[in-house]
KEPA-532490 format. One record per atom (N, C-alpha, C, O): y, z, x. Coordinates in pm, whole numbers, padded with zeros to 5 digits, always signed. Example, Ala and Ser with C-alpha at 12.3 -4.5 7.8 and 13.67 -1.06 7.14 Angstrom:
<sites>
-00569+00780+01319/-00450+00780+01230/-00330+00780+01320/-00332+00846+01424/-00225+00708+01285/-00106+00714+01367/+00003+00787+01290/+00114+00804+01341/
</sites>
This chain:
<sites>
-01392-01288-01318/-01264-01241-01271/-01277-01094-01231/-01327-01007-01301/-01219-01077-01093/-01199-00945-01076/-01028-00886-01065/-00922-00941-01035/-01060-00769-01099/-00925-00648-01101/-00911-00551-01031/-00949-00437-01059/-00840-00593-00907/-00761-00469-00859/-00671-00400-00893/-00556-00441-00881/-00703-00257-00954/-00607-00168-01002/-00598-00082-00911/-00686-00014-00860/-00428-00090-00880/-00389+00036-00790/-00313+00127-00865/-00241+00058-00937/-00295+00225-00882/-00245+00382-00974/-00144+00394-00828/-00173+00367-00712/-00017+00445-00887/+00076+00518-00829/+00155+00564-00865/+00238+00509-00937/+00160+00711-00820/+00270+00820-00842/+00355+00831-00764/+00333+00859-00646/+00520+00803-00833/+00569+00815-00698/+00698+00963-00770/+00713+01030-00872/+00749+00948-00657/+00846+01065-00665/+01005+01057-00780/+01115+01047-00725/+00997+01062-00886/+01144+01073-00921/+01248+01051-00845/+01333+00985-00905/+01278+01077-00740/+01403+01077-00658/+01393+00917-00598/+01501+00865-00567/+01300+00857-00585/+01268+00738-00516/+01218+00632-00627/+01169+00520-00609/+01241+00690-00729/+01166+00588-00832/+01233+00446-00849/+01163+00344-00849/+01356+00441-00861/+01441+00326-00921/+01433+00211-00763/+01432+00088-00760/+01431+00290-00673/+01415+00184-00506/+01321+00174-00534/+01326+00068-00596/+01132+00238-00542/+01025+00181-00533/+01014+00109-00640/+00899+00065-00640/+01093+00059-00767/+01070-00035-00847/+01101-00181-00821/+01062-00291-00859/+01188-00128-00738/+01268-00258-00664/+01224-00308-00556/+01270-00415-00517/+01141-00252-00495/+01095-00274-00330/+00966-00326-00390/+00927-00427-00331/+00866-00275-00521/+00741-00335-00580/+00757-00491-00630/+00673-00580-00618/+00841-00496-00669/+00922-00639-00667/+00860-00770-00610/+00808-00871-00656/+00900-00707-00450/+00899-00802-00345/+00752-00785-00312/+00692-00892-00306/+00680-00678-00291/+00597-00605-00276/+00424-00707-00340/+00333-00760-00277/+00448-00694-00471/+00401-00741-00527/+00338-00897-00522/+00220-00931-00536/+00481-00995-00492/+00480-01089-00472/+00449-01137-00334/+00438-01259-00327/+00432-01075-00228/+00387-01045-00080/+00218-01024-00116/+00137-01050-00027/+00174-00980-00238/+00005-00963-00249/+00011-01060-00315/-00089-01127-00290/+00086-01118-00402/+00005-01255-00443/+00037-01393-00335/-00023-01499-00352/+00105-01382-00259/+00180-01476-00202/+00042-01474-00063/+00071-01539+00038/-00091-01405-00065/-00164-01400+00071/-00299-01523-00032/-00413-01542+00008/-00253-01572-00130/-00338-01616-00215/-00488-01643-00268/-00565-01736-00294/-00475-01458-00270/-00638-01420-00266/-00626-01354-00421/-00727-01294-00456/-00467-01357-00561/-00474-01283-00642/-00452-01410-00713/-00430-01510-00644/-00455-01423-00886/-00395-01550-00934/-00259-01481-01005/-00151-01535-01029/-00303-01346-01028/-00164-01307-01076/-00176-01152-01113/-00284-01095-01100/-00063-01085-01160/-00053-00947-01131/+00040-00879-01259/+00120-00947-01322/+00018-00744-01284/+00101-00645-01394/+00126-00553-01329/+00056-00501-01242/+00242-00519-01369/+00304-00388-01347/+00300-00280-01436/+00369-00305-01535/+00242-00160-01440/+00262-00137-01580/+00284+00031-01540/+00254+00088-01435/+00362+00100-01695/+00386+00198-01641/+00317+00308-01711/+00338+00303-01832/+00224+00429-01664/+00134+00482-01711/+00223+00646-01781/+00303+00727-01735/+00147+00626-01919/+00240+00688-02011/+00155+00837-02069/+00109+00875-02176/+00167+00889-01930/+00105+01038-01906/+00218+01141-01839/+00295+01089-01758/+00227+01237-01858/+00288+01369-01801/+00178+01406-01698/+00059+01429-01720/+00252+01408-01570/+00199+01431-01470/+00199+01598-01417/+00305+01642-01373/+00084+01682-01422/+00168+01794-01348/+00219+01826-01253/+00298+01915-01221/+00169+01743-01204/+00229+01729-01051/+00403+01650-01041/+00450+01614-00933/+00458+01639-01142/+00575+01538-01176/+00561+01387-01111/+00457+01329-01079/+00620+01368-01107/+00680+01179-01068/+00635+01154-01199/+00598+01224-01293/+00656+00980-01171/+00626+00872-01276/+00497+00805-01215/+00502+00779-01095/+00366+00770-01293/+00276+00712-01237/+00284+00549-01355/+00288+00534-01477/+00282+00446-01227/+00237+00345-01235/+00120+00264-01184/+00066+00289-01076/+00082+00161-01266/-00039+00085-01264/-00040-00061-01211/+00008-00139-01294/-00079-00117-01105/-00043-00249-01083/-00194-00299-01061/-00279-00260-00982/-00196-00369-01129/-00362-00467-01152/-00313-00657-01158/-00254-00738-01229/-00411-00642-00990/-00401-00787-00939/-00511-00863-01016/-00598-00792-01064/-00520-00975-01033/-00637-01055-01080/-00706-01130-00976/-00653-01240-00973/-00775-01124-00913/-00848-01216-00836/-00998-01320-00904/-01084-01269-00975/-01000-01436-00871/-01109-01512-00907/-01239-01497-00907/-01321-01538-00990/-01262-01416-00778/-01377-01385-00748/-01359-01270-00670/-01247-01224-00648/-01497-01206-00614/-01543-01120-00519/-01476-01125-00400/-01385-01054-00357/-01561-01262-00330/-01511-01282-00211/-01343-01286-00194/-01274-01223-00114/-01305-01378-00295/-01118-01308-00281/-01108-01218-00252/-01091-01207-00130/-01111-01072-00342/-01062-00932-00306/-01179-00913-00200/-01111-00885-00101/-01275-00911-00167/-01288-00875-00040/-01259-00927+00114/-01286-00874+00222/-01203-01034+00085/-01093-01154+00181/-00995-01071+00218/-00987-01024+00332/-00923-01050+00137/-00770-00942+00107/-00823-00809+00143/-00716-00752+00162/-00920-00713+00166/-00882-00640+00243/-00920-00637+00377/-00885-00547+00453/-01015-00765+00421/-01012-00766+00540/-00891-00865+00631/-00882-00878+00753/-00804-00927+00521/-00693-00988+00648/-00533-00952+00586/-00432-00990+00646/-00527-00864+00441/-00435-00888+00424/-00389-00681+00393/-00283-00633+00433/-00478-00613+00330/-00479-00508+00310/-00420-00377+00372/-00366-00279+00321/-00449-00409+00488/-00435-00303+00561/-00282-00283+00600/-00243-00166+00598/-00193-00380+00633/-00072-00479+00667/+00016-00380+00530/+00100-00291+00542/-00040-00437+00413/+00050-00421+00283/+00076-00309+00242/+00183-00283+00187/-00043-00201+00264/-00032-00078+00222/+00057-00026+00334/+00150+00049+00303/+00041-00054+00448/+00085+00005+00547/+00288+00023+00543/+00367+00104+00593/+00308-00136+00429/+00450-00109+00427/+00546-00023+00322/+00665+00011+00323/+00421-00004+00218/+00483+00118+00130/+00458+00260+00199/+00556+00334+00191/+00341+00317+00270/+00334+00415+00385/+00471+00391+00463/+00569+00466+00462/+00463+00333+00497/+00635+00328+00619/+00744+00372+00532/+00818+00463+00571/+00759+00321+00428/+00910+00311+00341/+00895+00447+00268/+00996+00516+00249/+00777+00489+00227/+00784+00596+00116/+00725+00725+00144/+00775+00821+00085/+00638+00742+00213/+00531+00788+00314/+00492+00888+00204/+00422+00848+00111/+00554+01081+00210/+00512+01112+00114/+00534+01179-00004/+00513+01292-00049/+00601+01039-00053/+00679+01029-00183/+00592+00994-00318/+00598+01017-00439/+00509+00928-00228/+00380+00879-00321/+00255+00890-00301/+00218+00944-00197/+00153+00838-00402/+00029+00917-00389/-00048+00757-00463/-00007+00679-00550/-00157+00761-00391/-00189+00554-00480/-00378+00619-00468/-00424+00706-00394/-00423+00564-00536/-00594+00499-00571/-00603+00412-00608/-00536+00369-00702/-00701+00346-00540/-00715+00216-00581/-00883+00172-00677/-00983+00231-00635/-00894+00112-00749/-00983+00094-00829/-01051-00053-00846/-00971-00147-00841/-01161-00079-00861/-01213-00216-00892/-01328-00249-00993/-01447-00217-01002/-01229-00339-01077/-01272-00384-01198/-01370-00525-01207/-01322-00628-01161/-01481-00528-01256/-01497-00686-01270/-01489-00708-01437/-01583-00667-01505/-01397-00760-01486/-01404-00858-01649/-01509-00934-01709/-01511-01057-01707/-01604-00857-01767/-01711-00881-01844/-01657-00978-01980/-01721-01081-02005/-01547-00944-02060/-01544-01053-02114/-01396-01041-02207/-01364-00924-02227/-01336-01108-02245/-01172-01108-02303/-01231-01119-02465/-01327-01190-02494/-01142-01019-02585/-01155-01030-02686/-01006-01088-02763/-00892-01055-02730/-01021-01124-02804/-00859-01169-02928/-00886-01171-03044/-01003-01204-03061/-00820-01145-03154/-00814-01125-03282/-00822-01244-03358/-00740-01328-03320/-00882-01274-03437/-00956-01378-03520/-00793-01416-03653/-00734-01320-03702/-00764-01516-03676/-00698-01550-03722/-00781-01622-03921/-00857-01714-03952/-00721-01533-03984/-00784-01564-04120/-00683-01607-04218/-00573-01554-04234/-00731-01711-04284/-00675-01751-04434/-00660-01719-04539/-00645-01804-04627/-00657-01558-04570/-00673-01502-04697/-00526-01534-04790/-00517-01494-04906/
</sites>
């Protein structure tokens, strides 16, 4: 399994619309069905730069998925938070591959 993590800071003044517009947003990257599924999450740092930074990490199956998605779907998607928010926000994007899932062992004491 791979992980696309995108980081974004966006502006206080625009925060409560870009939560709402990530929404749809979101579901527009899984809906090109190159992700199996996705988090939103919100990153719990003081920025000096201010805004609020959030974390959205897609799951894809494989390689070739996320590298599918940015050659037919990528360029399109980013392009519509650039239009709506331009520069309100600030994004990196990151790539993870999942070496292996741990869970906590359940005991009978």
């Amino acid at each position: 399994m791979y992980i696309y993590n995108v980081t974004i800071n966006i502006d206080d003044d625009v925060k409560d619309e870009w939560l709402t517009w990530m929404e749809t947003h979101i579901l527009d990257v899984l809906n090109t069905g190159k992700f199996v599924a996705a988090k939103l999450t919100q990153v719990l740092v003081e920025e000096e730069m201010g805004g609020t930074t959030y974390s959205v990490q897609y799951t894809a199956k494989t390689k070739e998925d996320l590298q599918n998605y940015y050659k037919e779907d990528a360029r399109r998607l980013r392009g519509d938070g650039l239009r709506k928010f331009g520069n309100k926000m600030v994004a990196f994007r990151t790539e993870l591959r999942l070496i292996k899932e741990f869970y906590p062992t359940t005991s009978n004491n």
